[in-house]
N, CA and C atoms as an extended XYZ file, in Angstrom:
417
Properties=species:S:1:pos:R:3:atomname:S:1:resname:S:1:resid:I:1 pbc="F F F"
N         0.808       -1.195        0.000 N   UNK     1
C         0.000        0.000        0.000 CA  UNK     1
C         0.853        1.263        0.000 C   UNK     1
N         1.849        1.143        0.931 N   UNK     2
C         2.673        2.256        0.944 CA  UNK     2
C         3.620        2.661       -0.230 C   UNK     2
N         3.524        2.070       -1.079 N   UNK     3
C         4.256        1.884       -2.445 CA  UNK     3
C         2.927        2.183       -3.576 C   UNK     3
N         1.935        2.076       -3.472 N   UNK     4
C         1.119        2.644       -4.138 CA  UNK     4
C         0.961        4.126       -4.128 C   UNK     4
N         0.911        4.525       -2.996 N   UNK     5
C         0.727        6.014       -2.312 CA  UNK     5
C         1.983        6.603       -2.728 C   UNK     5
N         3.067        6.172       -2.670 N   UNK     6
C         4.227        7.301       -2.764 CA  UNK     6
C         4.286        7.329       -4.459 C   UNK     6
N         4.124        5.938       -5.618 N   UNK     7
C         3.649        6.394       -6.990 CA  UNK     7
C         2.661        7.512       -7.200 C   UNK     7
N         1.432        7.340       -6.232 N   UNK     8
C         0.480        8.265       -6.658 CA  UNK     8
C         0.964        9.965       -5.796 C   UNK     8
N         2.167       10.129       -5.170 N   UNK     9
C         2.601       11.410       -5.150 CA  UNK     9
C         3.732       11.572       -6.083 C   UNK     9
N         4.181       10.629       -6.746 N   UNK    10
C         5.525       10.671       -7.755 CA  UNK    10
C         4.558       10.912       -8.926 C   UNK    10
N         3.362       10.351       -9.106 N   UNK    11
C         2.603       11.796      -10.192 CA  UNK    11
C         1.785       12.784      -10.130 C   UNK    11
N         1.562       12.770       -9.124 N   UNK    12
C         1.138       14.250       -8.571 CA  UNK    12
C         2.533       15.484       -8.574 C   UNK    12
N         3.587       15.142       -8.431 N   UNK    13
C         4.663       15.588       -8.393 CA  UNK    13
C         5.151       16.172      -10.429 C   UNK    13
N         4.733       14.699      -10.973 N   UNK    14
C         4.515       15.236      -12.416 CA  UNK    14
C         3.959       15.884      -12.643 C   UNK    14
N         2.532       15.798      -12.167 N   UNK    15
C         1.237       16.923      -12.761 CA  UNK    15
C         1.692       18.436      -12.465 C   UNK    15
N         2.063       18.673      -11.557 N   UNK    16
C         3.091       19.799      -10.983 CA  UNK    16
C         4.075       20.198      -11.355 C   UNK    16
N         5.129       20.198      -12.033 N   UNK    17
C         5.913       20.518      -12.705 CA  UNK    17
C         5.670       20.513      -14.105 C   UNK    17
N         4.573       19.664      -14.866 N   UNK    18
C         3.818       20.117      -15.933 CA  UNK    18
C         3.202       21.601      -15.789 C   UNK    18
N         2.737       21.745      -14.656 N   UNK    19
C         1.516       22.878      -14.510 CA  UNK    19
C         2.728       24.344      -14.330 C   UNK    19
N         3.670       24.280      -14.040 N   UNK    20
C         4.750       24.731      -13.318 CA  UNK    20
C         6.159       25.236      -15.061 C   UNK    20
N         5.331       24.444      -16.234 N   UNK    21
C         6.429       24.027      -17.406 CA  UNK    21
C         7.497       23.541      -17.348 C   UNK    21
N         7.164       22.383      -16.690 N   UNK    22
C         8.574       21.557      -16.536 CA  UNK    22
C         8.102       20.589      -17.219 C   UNK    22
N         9.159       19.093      -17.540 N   UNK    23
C         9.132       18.364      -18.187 CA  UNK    23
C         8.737       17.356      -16.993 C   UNK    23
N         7.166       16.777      -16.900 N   UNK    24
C         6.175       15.748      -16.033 CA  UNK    24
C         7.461       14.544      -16.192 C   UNK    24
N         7.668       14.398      -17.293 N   UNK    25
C         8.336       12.574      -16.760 CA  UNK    25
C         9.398       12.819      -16.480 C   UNK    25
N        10.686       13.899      -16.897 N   UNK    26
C        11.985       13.888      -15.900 CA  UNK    26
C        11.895       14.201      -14.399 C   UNK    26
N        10.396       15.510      -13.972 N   UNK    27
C        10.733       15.075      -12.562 CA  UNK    27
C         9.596       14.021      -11.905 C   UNK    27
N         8.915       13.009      -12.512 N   UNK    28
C         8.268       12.415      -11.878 CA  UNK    28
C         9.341       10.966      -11.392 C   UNK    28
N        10.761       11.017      -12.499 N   UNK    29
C        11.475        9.940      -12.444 CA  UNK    29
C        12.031       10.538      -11.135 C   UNK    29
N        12.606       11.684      -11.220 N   UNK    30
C        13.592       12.747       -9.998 CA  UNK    30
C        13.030       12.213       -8.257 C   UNK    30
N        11.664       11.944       -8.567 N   UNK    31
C        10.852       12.197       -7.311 CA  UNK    31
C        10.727       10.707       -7.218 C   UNK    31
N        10.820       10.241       -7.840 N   UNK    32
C        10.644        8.465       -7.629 CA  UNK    32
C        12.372        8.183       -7.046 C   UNK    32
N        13.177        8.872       -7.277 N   UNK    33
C        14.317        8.871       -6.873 CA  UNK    33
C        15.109        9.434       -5.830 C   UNK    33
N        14.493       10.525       -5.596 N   UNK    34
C        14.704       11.163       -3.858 CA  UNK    34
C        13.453       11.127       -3.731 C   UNK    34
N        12.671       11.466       -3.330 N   UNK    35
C        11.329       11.846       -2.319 CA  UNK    35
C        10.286       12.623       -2.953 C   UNK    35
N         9.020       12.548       -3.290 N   UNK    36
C         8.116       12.956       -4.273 CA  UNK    36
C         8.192       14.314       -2.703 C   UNK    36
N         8.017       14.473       -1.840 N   UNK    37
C         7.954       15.856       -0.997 CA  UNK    37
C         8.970       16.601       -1.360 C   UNK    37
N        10.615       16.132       -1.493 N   UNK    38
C        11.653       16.753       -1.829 CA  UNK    38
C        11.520       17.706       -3.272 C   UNK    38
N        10.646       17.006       -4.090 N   UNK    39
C        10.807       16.804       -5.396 CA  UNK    39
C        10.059       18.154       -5.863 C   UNK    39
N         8.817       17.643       -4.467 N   UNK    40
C         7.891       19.136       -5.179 CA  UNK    40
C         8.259       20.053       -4.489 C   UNK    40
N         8.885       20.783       -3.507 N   UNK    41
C         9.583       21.558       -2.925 CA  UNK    41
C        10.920       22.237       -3.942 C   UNK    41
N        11.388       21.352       -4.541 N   UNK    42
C        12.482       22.268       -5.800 CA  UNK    42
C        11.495       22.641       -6.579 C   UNK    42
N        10.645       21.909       -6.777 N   UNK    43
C         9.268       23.002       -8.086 CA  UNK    43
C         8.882       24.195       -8.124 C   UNK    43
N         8.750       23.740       -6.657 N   UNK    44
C         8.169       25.491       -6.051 CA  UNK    44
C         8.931       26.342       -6.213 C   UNK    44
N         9.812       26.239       -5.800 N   UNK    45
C        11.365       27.145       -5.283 CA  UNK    45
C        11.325       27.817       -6.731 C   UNK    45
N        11.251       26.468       -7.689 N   UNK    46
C        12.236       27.113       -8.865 CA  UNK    46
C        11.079       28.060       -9.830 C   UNK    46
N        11.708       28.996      -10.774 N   UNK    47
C        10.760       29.850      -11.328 CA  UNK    47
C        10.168       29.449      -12.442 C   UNK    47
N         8.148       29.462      -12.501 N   UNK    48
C         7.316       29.157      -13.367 CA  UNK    48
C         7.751       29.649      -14.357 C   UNK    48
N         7.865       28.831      -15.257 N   UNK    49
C         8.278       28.791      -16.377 CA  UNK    49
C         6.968       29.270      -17.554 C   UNK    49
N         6.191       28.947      -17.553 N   UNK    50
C         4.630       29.137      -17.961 CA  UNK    50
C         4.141       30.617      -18.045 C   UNK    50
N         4.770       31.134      -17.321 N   UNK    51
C         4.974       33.013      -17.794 CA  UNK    51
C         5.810       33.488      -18.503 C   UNK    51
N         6.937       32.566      -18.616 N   UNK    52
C         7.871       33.261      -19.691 CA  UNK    52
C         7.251       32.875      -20.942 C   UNK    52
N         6.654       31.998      -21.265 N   UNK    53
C         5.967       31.096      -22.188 CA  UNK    53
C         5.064       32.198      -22.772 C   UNK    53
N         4.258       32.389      -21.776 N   UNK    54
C         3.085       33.460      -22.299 CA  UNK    54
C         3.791       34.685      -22.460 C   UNK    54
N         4.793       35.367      -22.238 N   UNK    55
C         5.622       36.430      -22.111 CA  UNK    55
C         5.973       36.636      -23.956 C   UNK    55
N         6.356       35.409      -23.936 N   UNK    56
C         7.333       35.207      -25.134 CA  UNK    56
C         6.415       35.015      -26.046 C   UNK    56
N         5.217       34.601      -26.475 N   UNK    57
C         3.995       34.478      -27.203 CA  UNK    57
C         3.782       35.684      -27.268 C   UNK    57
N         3.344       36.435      -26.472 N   UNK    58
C         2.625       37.716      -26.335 CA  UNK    58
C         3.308       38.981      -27.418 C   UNK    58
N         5.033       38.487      -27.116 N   UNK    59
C         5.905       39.318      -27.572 CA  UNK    59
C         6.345       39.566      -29.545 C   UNK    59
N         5.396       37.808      -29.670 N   UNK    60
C         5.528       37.513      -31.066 CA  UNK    60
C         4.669       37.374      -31.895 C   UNK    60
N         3.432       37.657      -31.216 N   UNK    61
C         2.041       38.090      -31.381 CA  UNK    61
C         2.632       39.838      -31.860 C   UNK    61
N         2.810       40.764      -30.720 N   UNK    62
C         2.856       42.050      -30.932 CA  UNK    62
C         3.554       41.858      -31.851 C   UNK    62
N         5.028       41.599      -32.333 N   UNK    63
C         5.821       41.513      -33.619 CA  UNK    63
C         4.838       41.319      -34.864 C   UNK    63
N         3.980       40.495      -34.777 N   UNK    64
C         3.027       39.808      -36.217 CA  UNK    64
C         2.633       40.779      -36.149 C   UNK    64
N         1.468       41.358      -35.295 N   UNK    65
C         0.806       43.040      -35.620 CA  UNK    65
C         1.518       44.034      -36.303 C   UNK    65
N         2.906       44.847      -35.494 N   UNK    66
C         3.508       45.167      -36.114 CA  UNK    66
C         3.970       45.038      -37.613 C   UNK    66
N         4.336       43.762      -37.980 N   UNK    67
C         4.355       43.706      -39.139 CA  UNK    67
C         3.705       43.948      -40.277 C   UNK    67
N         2.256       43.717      -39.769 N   UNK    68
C         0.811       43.547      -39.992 CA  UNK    68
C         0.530       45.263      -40.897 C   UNK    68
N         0.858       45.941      -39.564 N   UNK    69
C         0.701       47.010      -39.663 CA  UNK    69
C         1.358       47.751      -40.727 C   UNK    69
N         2.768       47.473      -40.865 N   UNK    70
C         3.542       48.178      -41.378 CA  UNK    70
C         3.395       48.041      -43.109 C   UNK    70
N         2.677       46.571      -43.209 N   UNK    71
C         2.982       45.955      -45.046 CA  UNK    71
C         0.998       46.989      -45.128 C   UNK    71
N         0.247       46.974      -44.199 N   UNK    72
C        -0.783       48.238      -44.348 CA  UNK    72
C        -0.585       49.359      -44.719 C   UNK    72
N         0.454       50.021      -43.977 N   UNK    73
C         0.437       51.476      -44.077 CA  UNK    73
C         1.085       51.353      -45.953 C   UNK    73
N         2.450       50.461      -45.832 N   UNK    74
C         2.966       50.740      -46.916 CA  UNK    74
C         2.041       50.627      -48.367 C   UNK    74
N         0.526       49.634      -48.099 N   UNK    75
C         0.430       49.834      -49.482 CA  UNK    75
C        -0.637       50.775      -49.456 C   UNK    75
N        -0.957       51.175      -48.015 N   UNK    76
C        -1.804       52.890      -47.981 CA  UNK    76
C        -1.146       53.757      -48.774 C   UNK    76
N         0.360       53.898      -48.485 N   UNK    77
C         1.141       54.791      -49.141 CA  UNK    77
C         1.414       55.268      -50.603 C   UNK    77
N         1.595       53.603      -51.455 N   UNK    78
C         1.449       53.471      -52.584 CA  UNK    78
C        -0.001       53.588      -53.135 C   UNK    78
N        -0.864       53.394      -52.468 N   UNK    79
C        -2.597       53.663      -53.389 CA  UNK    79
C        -2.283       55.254      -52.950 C   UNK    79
N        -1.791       55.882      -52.154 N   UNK    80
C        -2.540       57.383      -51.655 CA  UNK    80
C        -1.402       58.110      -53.126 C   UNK    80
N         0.186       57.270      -52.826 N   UNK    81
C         0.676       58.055      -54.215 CA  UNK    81
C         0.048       57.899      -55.431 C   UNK    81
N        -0.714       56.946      -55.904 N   UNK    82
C        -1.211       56.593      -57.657 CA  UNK    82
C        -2.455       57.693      -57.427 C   UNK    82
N        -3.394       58.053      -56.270 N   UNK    83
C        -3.996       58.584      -56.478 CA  UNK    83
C        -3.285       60.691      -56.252 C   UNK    83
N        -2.416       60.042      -55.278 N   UNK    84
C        -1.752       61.805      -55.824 CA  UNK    84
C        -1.503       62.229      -57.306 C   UNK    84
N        -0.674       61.012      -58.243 N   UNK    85
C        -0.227       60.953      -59.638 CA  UNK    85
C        -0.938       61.167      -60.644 C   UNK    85
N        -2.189       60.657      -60.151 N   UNK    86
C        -4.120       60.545      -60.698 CA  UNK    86
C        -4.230       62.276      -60.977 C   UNK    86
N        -4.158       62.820      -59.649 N   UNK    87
C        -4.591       63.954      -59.941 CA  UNK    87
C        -3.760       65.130      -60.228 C   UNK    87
N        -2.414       64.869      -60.269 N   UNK    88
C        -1.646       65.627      -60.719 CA  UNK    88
C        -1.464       65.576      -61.997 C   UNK    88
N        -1.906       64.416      -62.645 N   UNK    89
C        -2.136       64.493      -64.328 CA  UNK    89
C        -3.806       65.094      -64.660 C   UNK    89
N        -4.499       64.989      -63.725 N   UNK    90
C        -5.705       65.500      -64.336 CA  UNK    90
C        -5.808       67.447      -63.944 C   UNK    90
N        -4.665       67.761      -63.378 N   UNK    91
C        -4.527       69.213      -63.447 CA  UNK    91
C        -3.943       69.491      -64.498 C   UNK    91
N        -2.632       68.891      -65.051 N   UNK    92
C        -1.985       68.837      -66.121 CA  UNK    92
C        -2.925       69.052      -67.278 C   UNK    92
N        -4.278       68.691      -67.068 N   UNK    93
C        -4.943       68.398      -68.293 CA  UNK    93
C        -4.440       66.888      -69.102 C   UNK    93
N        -3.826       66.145      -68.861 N   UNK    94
C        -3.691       65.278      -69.244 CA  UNK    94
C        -4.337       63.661      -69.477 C   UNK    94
N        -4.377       62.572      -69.622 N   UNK    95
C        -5.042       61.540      -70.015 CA  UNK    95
C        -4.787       60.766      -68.155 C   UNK    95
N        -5.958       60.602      -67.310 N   UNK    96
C        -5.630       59.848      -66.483 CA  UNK    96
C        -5.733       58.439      -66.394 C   UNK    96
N        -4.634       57.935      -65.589 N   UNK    97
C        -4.787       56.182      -65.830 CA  UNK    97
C        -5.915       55.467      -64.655 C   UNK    97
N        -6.113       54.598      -65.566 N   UNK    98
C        -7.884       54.188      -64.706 CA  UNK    98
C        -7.194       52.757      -64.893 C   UNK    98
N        -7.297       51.942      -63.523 N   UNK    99
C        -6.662       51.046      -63.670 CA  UNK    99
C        -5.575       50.166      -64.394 C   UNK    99
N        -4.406       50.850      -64.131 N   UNK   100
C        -3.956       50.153      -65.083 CA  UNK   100
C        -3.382       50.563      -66.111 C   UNK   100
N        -4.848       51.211      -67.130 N   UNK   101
C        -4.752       51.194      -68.378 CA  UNK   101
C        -4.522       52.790      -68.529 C   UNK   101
N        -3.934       52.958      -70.014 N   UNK   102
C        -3.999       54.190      -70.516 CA  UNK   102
C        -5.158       54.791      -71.352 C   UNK   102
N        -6.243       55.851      -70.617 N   UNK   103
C        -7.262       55.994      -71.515 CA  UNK   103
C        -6.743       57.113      -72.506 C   UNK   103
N        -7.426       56.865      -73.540 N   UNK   104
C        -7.200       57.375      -74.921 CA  UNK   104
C        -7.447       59.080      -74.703 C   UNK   104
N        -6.615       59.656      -75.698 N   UNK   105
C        -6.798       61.184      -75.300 CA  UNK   105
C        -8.274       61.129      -76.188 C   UNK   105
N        -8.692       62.455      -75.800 N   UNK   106
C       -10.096       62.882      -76.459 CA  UNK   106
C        -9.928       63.334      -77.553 C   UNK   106
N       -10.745       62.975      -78.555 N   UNK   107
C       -10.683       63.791      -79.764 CA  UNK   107
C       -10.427       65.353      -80.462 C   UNK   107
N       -11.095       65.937      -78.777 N   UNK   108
C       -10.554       67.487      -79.210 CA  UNK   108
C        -8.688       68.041      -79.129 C   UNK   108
N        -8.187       66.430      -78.369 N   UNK   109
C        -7.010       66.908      -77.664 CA  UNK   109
C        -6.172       66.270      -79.252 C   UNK   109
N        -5.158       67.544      -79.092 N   UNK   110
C        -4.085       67.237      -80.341 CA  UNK   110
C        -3.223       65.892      -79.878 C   UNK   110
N        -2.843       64.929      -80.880 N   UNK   111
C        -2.306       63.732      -80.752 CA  UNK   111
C        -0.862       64.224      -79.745 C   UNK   111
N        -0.682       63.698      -78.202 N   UNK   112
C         0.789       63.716      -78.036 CA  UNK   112
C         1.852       62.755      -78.414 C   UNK   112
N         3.130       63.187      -78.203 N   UNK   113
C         4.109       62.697      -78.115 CA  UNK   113
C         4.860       61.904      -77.515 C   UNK   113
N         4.407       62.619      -75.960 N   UNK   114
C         4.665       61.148      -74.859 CA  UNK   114
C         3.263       60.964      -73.807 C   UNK   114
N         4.051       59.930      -73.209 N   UNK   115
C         2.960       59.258      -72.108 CA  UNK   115
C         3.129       58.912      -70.864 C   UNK   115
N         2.776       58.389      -69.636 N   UNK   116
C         3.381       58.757      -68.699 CA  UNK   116
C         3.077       56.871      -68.179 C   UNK   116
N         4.292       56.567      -67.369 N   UNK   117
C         4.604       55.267      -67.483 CA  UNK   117
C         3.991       54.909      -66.130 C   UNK   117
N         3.152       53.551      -65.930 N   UNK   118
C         1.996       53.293      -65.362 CA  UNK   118
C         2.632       53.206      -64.048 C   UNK   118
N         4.008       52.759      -63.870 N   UNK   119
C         4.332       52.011      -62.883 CA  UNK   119
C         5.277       53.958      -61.714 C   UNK   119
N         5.729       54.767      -62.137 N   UNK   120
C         6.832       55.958      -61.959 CA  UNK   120
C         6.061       56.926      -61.968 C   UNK   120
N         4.991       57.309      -63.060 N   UNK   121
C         4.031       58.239      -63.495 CA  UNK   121
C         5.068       59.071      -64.032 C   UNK   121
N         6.441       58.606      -64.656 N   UNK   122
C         7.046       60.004      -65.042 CA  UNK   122
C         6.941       59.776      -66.987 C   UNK   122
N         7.096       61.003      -67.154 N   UNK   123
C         7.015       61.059      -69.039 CA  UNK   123
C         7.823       60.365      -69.469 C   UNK   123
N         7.488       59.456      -70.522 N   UNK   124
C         8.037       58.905      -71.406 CA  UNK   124
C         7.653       58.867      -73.008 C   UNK   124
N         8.377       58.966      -73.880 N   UNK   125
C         8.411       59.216      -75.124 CA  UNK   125
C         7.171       57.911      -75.513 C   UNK   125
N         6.628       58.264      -76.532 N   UNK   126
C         5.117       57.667      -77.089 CA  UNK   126
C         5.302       55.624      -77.634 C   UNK   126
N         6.931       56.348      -78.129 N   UNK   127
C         7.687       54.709      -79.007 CA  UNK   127
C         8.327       53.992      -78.559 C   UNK   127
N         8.687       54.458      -76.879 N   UNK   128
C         9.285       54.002      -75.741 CA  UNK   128
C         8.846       52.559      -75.650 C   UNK   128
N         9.560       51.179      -75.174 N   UNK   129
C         9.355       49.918      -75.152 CA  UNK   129
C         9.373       50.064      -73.464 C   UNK   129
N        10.562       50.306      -72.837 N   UNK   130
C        10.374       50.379      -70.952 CA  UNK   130
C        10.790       51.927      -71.188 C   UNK   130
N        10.204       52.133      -69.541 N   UNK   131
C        10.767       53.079      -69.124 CA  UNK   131
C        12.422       53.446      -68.845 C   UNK   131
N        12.283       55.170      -69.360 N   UNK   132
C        13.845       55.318      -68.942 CA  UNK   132
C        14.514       55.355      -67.489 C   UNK   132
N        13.342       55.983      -66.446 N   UNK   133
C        13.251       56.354      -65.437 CA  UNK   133
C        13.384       55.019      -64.213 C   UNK   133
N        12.315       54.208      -64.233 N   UNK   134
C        12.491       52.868      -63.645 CA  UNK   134
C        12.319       51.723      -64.559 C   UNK   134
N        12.803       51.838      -65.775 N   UNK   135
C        13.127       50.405      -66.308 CA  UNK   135
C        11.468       49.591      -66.661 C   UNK   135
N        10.680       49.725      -66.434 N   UNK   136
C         9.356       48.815      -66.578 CA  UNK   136
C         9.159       48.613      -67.785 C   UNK   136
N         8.753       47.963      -68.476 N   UNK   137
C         8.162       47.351      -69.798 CA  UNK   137
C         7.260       48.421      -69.776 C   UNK   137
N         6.901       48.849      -71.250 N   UNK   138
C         5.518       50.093      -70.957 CA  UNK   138
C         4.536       48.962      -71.942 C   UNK   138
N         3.174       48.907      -72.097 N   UNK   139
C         2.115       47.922      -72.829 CA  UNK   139
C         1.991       49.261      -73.900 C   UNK   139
């Protein structure tokens, strides 16, 4: 009987150092080996581990947000510039790009010469294949 009882504190001693983030079967062996009282007495002592755990989650959670955040703002940045580019060609009087594409000048407007490259918004000559400015293929 008395050998039943001291197993059933040599895992109680596991369940405890699980709960504690320790590894249940190295100290349930520890405590089968000095004294399941000895055993859970260094548990205590020693520092829960199970907060650094959540510490360290918490910390890589906030990192993902952050990140989260940052690939947001950046393509806020890039839609808020195409639409600055938008309207700095439609003060120009010029042809604005609507997705993408280049809409056709209007019939009243005299044929130009150049065009403005989808990807830079800077002028480029009409017969241009890429841009000079950033290199892009022009369609």
């Amino acid at each position: 009987m008395s050998v039943v009882l001291y197993l059933i504190f040599c895992v109680l001693v596991a369940y405890f150092a699980n709960r504690r983030g320790r590894s249940p079967i190295l100290w349930g062996l520890f405590s089968l080996l000095i004294s399941p009282l000895l055993a859970a007495i260094i548990i205590a002592v020693l520092k829960d581990l199970t907060a650094e755990q959540r510490i360290e989650r918490t910390s890589l959670e906030t990192d993902r947000l952050k990140e989260r955040v940052a690939v947001s703002e950046a393509e806020l940045h890039s839609r808020m510039d195409h639409v600055e580019r938008q309207i700095d060609h439609m003060k120009e009087n010029e042809p604005p790009i609507l997705d993408g594409e280049w809409k056709e000048a209007l019939p009243s407007q005299p044929a130009e010469r150049e065009r403005h490259c989808l990807h830079c918004g800077k002028k480029v000559p009409k017969e241009a294949v890429y841009c000079p400015s950033c290199g892009a293929k022009l369609s």
